[in-house]
C-alpha positions in Angstrom: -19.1 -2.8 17.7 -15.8 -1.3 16.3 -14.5 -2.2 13.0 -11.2 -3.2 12.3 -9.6 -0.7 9.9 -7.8 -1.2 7.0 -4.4 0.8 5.9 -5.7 4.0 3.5 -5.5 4.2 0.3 -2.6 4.6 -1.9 -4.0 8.4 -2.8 -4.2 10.0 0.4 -2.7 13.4 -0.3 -4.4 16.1 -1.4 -2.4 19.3 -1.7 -5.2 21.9 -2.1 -6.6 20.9 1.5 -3.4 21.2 2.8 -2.1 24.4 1.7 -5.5 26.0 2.6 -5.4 24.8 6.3 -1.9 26.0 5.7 -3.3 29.2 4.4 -6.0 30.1 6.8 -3.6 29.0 10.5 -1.0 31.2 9.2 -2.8 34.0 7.9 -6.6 34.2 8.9 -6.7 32.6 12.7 -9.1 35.0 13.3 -11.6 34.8 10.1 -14.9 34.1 11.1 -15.4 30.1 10.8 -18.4 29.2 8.4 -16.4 30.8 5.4 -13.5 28.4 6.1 -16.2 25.5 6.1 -17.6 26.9 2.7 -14.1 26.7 1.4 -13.5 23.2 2.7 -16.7 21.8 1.3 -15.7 23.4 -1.8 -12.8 21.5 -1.9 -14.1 18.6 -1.2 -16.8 18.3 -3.7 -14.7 19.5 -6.5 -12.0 17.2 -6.2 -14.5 14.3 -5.0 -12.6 13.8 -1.5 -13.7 10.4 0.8 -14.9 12.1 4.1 -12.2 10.2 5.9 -9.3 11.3 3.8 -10.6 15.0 3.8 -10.6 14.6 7.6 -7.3 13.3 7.6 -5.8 16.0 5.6 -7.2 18.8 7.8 -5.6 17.1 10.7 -2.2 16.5 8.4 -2.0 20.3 7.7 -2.5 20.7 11.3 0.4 18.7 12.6 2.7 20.1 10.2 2.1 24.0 11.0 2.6 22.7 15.0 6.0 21.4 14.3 7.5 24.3 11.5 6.0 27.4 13.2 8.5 29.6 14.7 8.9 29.7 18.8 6.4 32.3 20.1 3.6 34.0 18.9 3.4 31.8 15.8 3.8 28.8 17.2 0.7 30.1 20.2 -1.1 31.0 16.9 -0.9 27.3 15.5 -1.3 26.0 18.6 -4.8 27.7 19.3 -5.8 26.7 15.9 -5.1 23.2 15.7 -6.7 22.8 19.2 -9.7 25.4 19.0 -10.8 26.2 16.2 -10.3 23.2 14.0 -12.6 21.3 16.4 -15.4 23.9 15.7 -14.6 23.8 12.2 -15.4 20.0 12.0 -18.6 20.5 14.0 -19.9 22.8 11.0 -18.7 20.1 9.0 -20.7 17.7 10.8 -24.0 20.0 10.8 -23.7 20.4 6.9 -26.1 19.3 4.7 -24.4 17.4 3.0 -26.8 14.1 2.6 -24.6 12.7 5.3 -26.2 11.3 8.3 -24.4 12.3 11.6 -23.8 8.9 12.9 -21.6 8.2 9.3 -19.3 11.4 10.2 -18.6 10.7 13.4 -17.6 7.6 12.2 -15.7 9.1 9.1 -13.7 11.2 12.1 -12.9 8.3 13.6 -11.4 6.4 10.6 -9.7 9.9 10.1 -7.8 9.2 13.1 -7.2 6.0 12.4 -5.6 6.1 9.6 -3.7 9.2 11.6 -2.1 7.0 14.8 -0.3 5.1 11.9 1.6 8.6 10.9 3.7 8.0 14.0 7.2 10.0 12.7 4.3 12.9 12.7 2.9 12.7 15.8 6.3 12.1 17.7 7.6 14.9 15.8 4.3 17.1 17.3 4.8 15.6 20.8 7.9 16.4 20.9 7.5 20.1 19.9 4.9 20.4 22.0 5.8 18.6 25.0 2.6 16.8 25.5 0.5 14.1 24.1 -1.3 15.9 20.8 -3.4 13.8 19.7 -4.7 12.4 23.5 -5.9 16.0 23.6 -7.2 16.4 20.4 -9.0 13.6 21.1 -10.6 15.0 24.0 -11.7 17.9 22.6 -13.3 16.2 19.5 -15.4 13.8 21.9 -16.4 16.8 23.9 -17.6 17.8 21.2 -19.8 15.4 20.4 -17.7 14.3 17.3 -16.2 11.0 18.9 -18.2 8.3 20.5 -16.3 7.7 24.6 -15.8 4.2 22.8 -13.9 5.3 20.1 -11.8 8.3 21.6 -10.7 5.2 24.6 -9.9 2.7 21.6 -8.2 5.3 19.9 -6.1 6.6 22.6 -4.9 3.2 23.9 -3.7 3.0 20.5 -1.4 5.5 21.0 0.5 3.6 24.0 4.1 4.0 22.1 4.2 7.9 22.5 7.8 9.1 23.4 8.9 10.2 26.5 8.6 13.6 26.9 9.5 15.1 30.4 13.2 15.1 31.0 15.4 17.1 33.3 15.3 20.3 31.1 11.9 20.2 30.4 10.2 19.2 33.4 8.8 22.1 34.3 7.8 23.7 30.9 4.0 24.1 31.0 2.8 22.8 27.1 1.2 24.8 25.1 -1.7 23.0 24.2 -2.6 22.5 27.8 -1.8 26.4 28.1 -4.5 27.8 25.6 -7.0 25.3 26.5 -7.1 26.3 29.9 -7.1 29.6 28.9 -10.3 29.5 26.8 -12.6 29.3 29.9 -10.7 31.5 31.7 -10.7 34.3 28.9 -14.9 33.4 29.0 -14.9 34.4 32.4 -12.6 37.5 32.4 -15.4 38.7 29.5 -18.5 37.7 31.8 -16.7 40.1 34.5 -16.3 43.2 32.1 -19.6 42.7 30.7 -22.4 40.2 30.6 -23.6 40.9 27.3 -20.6 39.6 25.5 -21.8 36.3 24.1 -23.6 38.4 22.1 -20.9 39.9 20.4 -20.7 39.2 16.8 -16.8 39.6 16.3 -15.9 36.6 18.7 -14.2 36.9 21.6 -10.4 38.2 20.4 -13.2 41.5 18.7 -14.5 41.9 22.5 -11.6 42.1 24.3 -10.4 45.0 21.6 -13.4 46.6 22.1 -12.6 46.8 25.6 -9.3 48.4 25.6 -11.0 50.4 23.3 -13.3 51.6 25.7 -10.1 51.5 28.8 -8.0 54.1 26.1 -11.1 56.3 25.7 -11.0 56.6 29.5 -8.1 58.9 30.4 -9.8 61.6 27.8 -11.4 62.7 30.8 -9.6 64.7 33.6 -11.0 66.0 36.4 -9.2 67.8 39.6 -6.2 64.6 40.0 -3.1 64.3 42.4 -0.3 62.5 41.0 -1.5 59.1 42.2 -4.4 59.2 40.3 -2.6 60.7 37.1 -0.1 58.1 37.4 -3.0 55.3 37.3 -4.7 57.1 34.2 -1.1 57.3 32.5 -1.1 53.6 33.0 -4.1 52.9 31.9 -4.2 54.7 28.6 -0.6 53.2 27.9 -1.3 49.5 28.3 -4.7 49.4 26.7 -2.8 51.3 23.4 0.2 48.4 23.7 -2.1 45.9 24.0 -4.5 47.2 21.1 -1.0 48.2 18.8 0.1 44.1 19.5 -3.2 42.7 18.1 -3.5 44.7 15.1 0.0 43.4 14.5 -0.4 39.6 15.5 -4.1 39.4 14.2 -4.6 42.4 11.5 -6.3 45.8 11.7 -10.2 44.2 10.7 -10.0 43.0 14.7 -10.5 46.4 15.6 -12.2 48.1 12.3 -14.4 45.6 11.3 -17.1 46.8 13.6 -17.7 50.4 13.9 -18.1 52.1 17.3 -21.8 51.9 19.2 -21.5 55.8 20.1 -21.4 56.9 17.0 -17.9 58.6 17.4 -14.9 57.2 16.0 -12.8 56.2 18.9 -9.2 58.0 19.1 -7.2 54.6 18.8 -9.6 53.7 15.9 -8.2 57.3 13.9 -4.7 56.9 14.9 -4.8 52.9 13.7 -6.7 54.1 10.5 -4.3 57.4 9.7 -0.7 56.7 11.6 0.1 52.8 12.3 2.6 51.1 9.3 0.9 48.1 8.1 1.4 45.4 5.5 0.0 47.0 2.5 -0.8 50.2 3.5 1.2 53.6 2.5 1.5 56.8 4.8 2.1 59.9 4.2 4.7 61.4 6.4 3.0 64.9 5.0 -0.4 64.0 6.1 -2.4 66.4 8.0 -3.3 63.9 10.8 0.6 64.3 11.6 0.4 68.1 11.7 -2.1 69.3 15.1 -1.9 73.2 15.8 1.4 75.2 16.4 1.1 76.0 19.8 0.6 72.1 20.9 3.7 70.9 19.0 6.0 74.0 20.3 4.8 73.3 23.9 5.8 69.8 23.6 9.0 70.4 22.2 9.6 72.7 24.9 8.5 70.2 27.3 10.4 67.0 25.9 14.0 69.4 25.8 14.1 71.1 28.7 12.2 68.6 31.6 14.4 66.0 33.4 11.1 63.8 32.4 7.8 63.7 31.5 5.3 64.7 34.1 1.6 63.0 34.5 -0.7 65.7 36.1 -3.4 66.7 33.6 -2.0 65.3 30.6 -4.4 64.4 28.0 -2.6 61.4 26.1 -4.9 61.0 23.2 -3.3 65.0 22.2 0.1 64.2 22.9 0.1 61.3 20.9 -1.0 63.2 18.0 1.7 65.7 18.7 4.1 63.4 19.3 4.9 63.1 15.3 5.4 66.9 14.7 7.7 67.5 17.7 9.8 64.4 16.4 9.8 66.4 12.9 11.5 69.3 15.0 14.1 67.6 16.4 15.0 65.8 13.3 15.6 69.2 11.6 17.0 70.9 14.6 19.7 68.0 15.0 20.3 67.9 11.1 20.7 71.7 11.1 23.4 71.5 14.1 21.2 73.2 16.2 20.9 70.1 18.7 23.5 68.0 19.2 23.4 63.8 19.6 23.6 64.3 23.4 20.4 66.7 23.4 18.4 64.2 20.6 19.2 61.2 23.4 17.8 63.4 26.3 14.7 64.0 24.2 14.3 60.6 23.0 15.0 59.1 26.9 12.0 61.4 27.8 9.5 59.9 25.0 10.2 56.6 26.4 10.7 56.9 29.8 7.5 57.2 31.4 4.4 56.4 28.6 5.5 53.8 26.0 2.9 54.8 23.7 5.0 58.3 22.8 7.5 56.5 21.3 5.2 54.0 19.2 3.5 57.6 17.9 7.4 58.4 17.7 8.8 55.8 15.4 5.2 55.1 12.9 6.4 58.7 11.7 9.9 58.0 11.4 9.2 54.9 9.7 6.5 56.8 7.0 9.0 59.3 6.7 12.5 57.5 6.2 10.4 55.5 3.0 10.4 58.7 1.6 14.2 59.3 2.1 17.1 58.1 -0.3 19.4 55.8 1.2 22.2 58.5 2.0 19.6 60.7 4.2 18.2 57.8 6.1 20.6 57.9 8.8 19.6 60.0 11.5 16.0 58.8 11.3 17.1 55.4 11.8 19.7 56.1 14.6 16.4 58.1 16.1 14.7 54.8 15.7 17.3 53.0 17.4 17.6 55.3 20.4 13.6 55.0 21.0 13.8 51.1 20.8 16.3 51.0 23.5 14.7 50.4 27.2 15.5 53.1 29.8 16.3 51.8 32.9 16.3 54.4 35.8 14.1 54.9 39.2 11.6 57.4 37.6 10.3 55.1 35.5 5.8 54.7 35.8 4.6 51.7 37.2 5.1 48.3 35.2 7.6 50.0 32.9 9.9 46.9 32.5 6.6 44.7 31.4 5.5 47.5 29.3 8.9 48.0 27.5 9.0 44.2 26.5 5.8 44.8 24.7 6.7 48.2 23.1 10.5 46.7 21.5 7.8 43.9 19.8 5.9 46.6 18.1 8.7 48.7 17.2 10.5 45.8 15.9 7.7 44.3 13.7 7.0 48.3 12.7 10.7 49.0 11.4 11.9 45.5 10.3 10.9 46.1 6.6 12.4 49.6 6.3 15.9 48.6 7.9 15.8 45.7 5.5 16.2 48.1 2.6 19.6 49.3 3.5 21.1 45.9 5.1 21.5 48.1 8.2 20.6 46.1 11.9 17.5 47.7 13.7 19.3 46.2 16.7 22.7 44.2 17.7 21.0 40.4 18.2 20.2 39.7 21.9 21.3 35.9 22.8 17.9 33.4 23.7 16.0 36.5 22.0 14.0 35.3 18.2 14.3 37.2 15.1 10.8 38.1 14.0 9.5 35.6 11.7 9.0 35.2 8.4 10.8 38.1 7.5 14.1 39.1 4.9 12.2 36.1 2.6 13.3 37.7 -0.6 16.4 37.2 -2.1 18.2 40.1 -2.0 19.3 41.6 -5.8 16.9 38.7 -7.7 14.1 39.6 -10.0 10.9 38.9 -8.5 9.6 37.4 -11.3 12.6 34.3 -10.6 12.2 34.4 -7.2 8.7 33.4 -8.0 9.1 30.8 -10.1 11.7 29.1 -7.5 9.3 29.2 -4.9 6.5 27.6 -6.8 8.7 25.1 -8.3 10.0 24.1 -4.9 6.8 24.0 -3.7 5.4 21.6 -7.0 8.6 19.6 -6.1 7.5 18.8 -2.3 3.8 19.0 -3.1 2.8 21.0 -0.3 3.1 24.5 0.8 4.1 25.4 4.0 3.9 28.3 6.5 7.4 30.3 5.0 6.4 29.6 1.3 2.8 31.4 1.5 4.3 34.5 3.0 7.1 34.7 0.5 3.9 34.4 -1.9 1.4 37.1 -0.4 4.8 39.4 -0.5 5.3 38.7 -4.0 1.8 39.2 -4.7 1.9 42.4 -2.7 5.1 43.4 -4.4 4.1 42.4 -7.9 0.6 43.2 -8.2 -2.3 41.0 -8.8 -1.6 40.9 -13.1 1.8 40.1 -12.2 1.2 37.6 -9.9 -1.4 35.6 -11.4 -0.2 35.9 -15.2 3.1 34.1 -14.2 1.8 31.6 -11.8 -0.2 30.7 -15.1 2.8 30.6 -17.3 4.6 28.4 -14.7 1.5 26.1 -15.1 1.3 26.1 -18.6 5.1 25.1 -18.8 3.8 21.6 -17.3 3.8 19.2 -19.8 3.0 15.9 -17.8 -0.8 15.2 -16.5 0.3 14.1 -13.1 2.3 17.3 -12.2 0.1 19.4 -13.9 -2.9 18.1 -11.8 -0.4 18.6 -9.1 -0.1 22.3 -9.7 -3.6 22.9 -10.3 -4.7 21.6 -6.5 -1.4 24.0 -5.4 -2.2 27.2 -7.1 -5.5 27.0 -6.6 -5.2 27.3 -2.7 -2.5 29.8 -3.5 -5.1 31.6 -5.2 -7.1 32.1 -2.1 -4.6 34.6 -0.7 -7.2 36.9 -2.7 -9.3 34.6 -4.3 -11.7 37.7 -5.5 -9.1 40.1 -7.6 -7.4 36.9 -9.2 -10.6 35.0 -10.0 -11.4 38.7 -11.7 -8.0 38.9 -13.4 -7.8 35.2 -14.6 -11.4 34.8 -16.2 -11.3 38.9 -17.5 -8.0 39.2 -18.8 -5.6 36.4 -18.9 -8.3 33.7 -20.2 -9.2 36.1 -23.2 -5.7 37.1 -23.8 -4.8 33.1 -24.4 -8.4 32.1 -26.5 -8.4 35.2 -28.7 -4.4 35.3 -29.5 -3.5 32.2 -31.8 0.3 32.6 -31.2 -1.0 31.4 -27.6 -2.6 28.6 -29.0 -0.2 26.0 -28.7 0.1 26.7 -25.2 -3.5 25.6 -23.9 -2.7 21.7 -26.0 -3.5 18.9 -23.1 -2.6 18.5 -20.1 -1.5 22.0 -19.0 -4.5 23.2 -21.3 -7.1 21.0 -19.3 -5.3 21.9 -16.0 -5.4 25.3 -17.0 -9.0 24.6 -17.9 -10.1 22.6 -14.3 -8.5 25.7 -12.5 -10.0 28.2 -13.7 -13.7 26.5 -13.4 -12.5 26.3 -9.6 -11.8 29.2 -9.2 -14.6 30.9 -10.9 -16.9 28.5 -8.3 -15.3 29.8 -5.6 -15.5 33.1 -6.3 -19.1 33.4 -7.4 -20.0 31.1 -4.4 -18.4 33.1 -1.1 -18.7 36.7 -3.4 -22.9 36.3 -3.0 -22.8 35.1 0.3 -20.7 38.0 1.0 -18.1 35.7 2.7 -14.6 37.3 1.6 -12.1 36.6 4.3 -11.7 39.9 6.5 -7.6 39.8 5.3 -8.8 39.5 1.5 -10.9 42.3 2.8 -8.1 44.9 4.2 -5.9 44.3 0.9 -5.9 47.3 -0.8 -7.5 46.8 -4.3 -5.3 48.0 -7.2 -7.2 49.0 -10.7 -5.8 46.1 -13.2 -7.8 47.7 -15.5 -11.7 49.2 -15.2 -14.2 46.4 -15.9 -16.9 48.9 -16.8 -14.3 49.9 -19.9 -12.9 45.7 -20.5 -17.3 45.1 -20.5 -19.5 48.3 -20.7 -22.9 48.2 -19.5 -24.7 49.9 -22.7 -24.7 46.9 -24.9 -24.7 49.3 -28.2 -21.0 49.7 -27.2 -18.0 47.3 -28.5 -16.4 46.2 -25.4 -12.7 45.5 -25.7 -13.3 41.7 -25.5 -15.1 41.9 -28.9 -13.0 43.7 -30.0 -10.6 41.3 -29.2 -12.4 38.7 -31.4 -13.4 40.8 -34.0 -9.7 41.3 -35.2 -9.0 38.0 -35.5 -9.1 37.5 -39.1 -9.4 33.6 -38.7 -12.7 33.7 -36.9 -14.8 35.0 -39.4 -18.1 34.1 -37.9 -16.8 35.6 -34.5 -19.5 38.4 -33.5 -17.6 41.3 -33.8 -19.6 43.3 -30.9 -22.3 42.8 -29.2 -24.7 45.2 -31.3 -24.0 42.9 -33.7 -25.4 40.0 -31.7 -29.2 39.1 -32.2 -31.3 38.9 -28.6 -31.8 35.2 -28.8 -27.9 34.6 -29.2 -27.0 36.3 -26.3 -29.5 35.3 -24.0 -28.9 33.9 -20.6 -30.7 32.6 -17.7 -28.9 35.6 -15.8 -30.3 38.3 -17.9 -34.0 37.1 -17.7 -33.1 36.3 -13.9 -32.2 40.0 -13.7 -28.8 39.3 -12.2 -27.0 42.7 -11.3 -24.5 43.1 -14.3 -22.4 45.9 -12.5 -20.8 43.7 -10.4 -17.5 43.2 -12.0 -17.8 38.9 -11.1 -20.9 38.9 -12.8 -20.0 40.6 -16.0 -16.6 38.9 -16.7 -18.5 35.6 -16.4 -21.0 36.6 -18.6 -18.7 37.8 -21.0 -16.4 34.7 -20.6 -19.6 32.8 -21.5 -20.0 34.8 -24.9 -16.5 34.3 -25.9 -16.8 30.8 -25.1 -19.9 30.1 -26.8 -18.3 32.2 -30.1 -15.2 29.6 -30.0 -17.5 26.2 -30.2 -20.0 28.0 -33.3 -16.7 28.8 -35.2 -15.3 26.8 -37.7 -11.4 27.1 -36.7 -10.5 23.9 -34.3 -7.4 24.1 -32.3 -5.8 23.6 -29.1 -8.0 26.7 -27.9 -11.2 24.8 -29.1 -10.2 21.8 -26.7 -9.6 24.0 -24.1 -13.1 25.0 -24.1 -14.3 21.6 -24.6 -12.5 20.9 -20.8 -13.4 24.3 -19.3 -17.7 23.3 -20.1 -16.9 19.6 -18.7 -15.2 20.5 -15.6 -18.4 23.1 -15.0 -20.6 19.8 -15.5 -18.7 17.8 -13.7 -18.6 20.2 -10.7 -22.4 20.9 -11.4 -23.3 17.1 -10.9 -20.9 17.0 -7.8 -23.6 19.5 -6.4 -21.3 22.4 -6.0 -23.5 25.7 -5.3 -24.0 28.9 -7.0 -23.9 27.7 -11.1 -22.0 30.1 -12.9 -23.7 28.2 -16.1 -26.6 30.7 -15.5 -24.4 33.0 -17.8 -24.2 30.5 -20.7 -26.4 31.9 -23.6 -28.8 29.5 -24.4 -27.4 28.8 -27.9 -25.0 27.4 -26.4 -26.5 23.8 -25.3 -27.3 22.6 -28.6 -23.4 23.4 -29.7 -22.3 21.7 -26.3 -24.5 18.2 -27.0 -22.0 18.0 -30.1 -19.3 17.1 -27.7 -18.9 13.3 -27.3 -19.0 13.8 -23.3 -21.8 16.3 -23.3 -24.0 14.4 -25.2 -26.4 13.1 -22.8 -29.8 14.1 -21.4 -28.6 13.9 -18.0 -26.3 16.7 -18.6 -28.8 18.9 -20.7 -31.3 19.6 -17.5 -28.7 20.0 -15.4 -26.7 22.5 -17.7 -30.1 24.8 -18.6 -32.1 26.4 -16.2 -35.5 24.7 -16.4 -37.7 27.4 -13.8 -38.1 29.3 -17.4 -40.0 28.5 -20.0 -37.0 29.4 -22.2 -34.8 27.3 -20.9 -37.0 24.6 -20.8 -38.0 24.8 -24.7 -34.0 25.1 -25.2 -33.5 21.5 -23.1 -36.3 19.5 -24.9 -35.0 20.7 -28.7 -31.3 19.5 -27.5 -32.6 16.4 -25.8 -34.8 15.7 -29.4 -31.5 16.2 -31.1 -29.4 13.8 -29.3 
C-alpha cells in the first residue's frame, strides 16, 4: 500500500553532495563508477544524510547541470550522465552494505522523488531544455532497474500530469536528447558486438573499447602493399578519421581514455606516442625542441619539397604515421623560410592549402607544434605562427578534396579550436572572426583579465558561499586556478578564506563547499593541508587567534574529512583517472618535512621544538621514549614511505604533544574538535580509521576531554586486536 508523503524537511540542502555530482558530470563522466559511490557514501555518513534527502540531492545536482550546461558537447555530456550513469550509480548504492535492507531503499528512492515532483520550477526548467519529459524517463530507467516498484514509478508519473507543453512549431521536429543517448546505448552495444565479441569483457567500459578500436583502424594503414589509388584513397581515409575521432575524445573525455590501458601487443601504438609526446593538453608542457618533433633530414626535406611545389598531396604509398611526424619539422621550415623573406604569404597559403586539403590529420600535427612553439614566443614574434594557425583552421573547399572532407573538416576546426583557444587568449587576438548559429567553446576566457589570481579566487568562492552551491562554470574557474596557482597556493588561501568566517552557520556552509572543491585533487591537498598548513597554524602562536570557534572547528571538521577521504580511496587505490593525469608538483619532499630514520629531527619537530612556550614539547623524535610514540600503525607494520601515511602519523604526534602541554589556547580547542570529529566519524562507521596513527599515550590525555570521556569512545578510539591497545583501553576505562 503506498504512503501518503509528507513535505521534506526544512534542511534539505546539502552543498557538498551537490557540488560533487557537480564535480564528477563536468569533469569525470568517464571515471570508473564504484569510486564515485565510495565518495558518495562518504558523504553521506560524515554529514549523517537521511537516505531520502541524499537521493534527492543527487537528483538536484542532476537537474541543475541539464539546464546550465552549454549547447553541445556539454550539454550531451550532462545529458548521458544524468540518464546513464546516475541510474548505475544508485544501483551500487542500493547493493551497499550499508545495514539497509533493499526493500527500505527502493522505498527511500521513491520518497526521493517524491519530494522531487514538488520542485516543479526545476523540472519545467529541465523539460524545457530538454524538450521532453525528464523525469517520465528517469523514471523509467530507475524501475528498469529494479530501483522503483511498477506501482510506484505509475503513481509517480501520474503525478507529474501538469508538465508544460513542449512541442511547438519550432521545435517539433527536434529529436530530445535524452531520448537520443538512450537509444544510443544499445545501439553502441551492438556496434561493439560486431567489431568484436569479447568486449564485455573490457575493463575500461565501453567509451575505452571503442578507442581501442580506432586504435587498432590507425595502426592499419602502417601497412602498404602493391595499391592503386582507390585503395590508397580508402587507407588515407581510414587512418584520418580514426586519428580525428581518437584526437576529439582525448579532448571531450581526457587522455587516461586512451592511456590508461597499455597496448596487448606489447608495442606502443603510434597514436598512443604522438598523444603522449605532441598533443597540447590541460596541464601538460611541450617542448617545441623536443626530439619527437625532429625525424631524420632527408624525410623533412622531401616533405617540404613535396608540400611546395605539388598542386596537392598525392595518396599512393604514403605512410601517414611518418608524415605526421614530419609534419612538425617541415612547418619549422616554412616558418623560417617565410620570416627570412625567402617565401612569400602567397607560397605559405599554397603550402598550408596542401596540409589541409586532402588528410586532416597534417594539419592537427601542424598546429600542436605551432601552438608548443608560439608559448615559447614573446608577444611581438607571435604573429606569423598564429596567422599560420589561422590559415590551417580555415576549410578548403575545392573538387580535389578526399572523400568525406566536408564531415571531416567540421571535426578538425573542433580540435584546432579547443588546441589554440588558450594561447590566442594571451594576446586578446581572435583565433577566428565568430561564425553566426556557431558556439564559442565553453568554459573558456574565465579569468579576469589584469586581476591577481589570488582575488579572483576569493570572488569566486565568496560568490559561491553566497549562493551555496557550485556550479558547472565555478569548478572550472577553480581547477584553472588551482592549475595556475599551484596546490600550496590553492589550498593555503581557500583556508584563509575559511578562517575569515566568523559565524557557525556559514562557516559549516564553507566547510561542506570546500570540501567537494577539494576533490578536484583530493590526494595532493589532503597531503598539503594535514603536512604543511595544519602545522604551520598549531606550532605558530601569532596564528593562534585564528583557529578560536567556529572557523577553528570548521577548520577542524574539514580537515578530519578530508584526511578520511584521502586515506579511504588512497588504499583502495581509487584516485579518479583526472586526479590521476594531473601532473604532481613537489610542494616540498615529505621524506625531508618527515624522514624515515627516526634518529633524525624532522622539520615538524623542529617546528615545535622552537617554540619557547611549549617547554614539554618533544623536541625530535630521538628524544621521544618507544612507548610515547607508539601506534597501532607501527606495530601493524603500516608502510611509512607513503607520503599519506607519514603526514598522518606525524599529524598525530604533534597533536598528541599539544593536549600533554601545559599552554591552553585557541590551538588546544582546535585539537579538542579535530579528535571529536574523528570519533564522531568513527562511530558513524566511516572506513579506513586514520586513529591507527594516534600514539597510544594519547587516549588517557583524550578521556580528559568532557566529550571523550566515555567508555564507548575508548574501544572504539584504540585498536583492541593487540594486546597493547587493549591494556591501554582498560587503564583509561579504570580512570574514568
Amino acid at each position: 500500500m503506498l504512503t501518503v508523503q509528507s513535505d521534506p524537511p526544512l534542511h534539505t540542502s546539502f552543498p557538498s553532495v551537490h557540488a560533487f555530482i557537480m564535480l564528477e558530470g563536468t569533469m569525470n563522466l568517464t571515471g570508473e563508477t564504484q569510486p564515485l559511490v565510495e565518495q558518495l557514501m562518504m558523504i553521506k555518513r560524515m554529514q549523517r544524510i537521511p537516505a531520502p534527502l541524499f537521493v534527492l540531492e543527487i537528483w538536484k545536482a542532476c537537474f541543475t547541470g541539464l539546464i546550465e550546461s552549454p549547447e553541445g558537447t556539454e550539454e550531451l555530456k550532462w545529458t548521458a550522465f544524468t540518464f546513464l550513469k546516475i541510474p548505475q550509480v544508485l544501483l551500487r548504492l542500493k547493493k551497499y552494505p550499508q545495514g539497509e535492507k533493499v526493500q527500505d531503499f527502493m522505498e527511500d528512492v521513491n520518497v526521493a522523488f517524491e519530494y522531487l515532483l514538488k520542485l516543479t520550477p526545476l523540472l519545467d526548467k529541465a523539460d524545457q531544455r530538454c524538450n521532453c519529459d525528464c523525469l517520465s524517463l528517469l523514471l523509467q530507467e530507475c524501475n528498469k532497474l529494479g530501483l522503483l516498484s511498477e506501482a510506484n514509478t505509475a503513481n509517480l508519473t501520474a503525478k507529474r500530469e501538469y508538465a508544460p507543453r513542449l512541442k511547438t512549431a519550432e521545435n517539433a521536429n527536434i529529436q530530445p536528447n535524452p531520448g537520443l543517448i538512450l537509444r544510443a546505448e544499445p545501439t553502441v552495444t551492438n556496434i561493439l558486438k560486431t567489431v568484436d565479441a569479447d568486449h564485455s569483457k573490457s575493463p575500461e567500459g565501453l567509451l575505452g573499447s571503442f578507442a581501442r578500436k580506432f586504435i587498432k583502424l590507425n595502426e592499419f594503414p602502417k601497412h602498404i602493399t602493391g595499391e592503386g589509388s582507390k585503395s590508397a584513397s580508402v587507407r588515407a581515409l581510414l587512418f584520418d578519421i580514426s586519428f580525428l575521432m581518437l584526437c576529439h575524445v582525448v579532448q571531450t573525455y581526457g587522455s587516461e581514455v586512451i592511456l590508461s590501458d597499455p597496448s596487448p601487443s606489447g608495442e606502443t601504438p603510434f597514436f598512443e606516442t604522438w598523444l603522449q609526446t605532441c598533443m597540447p593538453e590541460e596541464g601538460k608542457t611541450l617542448n617545441p625542441d623536443h626530439p619527437c618533433f625532429r625525424p631524420e633530414s632527408g624525410k623533412v626535406e622531401s616533405l617540404v619539397a613535396l608540400l611546395n611545389n605539388s598542386s596537392e598531396m598525392k595518396l599512393v604509398q604514403m605512410k601517414w604515421h611518418e608524415i605526421c611526424l614530419s609534419t612538425p619539422a617541415a612547418i619549422l621550415e616554412v616558418l623560417n623560410a617565410w620570416e627570412n623573406g625567402v617565401l612569400s604569404v602567397e607560397s605559405v597559403q599554397k603550402i598550408t592549402d596542401n596540409i589541409k586539403g586532402k588528410v586532416c590529420s597534417m594539419a592537427i600535427c601542424a598546429v600542436a607544434w605551432l601552438v608548443a612553439h608560439v608559448r615559447m614566443l614573446g608577444l611581438d614574434e607571435r604573429d606569423k605562427p598564429q596567422t599560420m594557425i589561422r590559415q590551417l583552421m580555415t576549410p578548403l573547399y575545392g573538387e580535389n578534396t578526399l572523400q568525406f572532407y566536408n564531415e571531416r573538416v567540421v571535426i578538425m576546426s573542433s580540435i584546432l579550436e579547443h588546441m589554440c583557444a588558450d594561447v590566442f587568449q594571451q594576446t586578446g587576438v581572435a583565433l577566428r572572426p565568430p561564425v553566426e548559429g556557431q558556439e564559442p567553446v565553453p568554459y573558456r576566457n574565465l579569468l579576469p583579465a589584469r586581476e591577481p589570481i589570488r582575488e579572483a579566487l576569493g570572488k569566486q568562492f565568496r560568490a559561491v558561499l553566497r549562493k551555496a552551491w557550485v556550479d558547472s562554470r565555478a569548478l572550472h574557474l577553480f581547477e584553472s586556478l588551482l592549475h595556475m596557482g599551484g596546490v600550496f597556493w590553492f589550498t593555503n588561501n581557500l583556508v584563509k578564506e575559511l578562517l575569515k568566517e566568523t559565524r557557525q552557520e556559514w562557516a559549516m556552509r564553507a566547510v561542506e563547499l570546500l570540501y567537494s572543491i577539494f576533490c578536484l585533487d583530493t590526494q595532493q591537498i589532503t597531503l598539503t593541508l594535514l603536512g604543511h598548513i595544519l602545522p604551520n597554524l598549531l606550532t605558530d602562536s601569532a596564528h593562534w587567534h585564528s583557529l578560536a570557534d567556529p572557523p577553528g572547528k570548521a577548520l577542524a571538521k574539514l580537515s578530519v574529512w578530508c584526511a578520511l577521504s584521502s586515506y579511504s580511496s588512497h588504499h583502495k587505490g581509487q584516485a579518479s583517472a583526472r586526479q590521476r593525469k594531473r601532473q604532481r608538483e613537489d610542494i616540498e619532499d615529505y621524506s625531508s618535512l618527515f624522514p624515515l630514520d627516526d634518529t633524525q629531527p624532522s622539520k615538524l619537530m623542529r617546528l615545535l621544538s622552537s617554540n619557547e612556550d611549549e617547554p614539554v614539547v618533544l623536541s625530535s623524535p630521538g628524544d621521544r621514549t618507544m612507548s610515547s610514540s607508539l601506534s597501532a600503525s607501527q606495530l601493524h607494520t603500516v608502510n611509512m614511505r607513503d607520503p599519506l601515511n607519514r603526514v598522518l602519523a606525524n599529524l598525530f604526534l604533534l597533536i598528541s604533544s599539544i593536549l600533554g602541554s601545559k599552554t591552553a589556547g585557541p590551538h588546544t580547542q582546535f585539537v579538542q574538535s579535530f579528535m571529536e570529529e574523528c570519533v564522531e566519524c568513527l562511530e558513524q562507521g566511516t572506513r579506513g580509521s586514520i586513529l591507527q596513527f594516534m600514539p597510544f599515550t594519547m587516549v588517557s590525555e583524550l578521556v580528559k576531554l568532557p566529550a571523550l570521556a566515555k567508555p564507548k569512545v575508548v574501544l572504539a578510539i584504540t585498536d583492541l586486536t593487540l594486546p597493547l591497545g587493549r591494556r591501554v583501553a582498560a587503564k583509561a576505562i579504570a580512570a574514568l
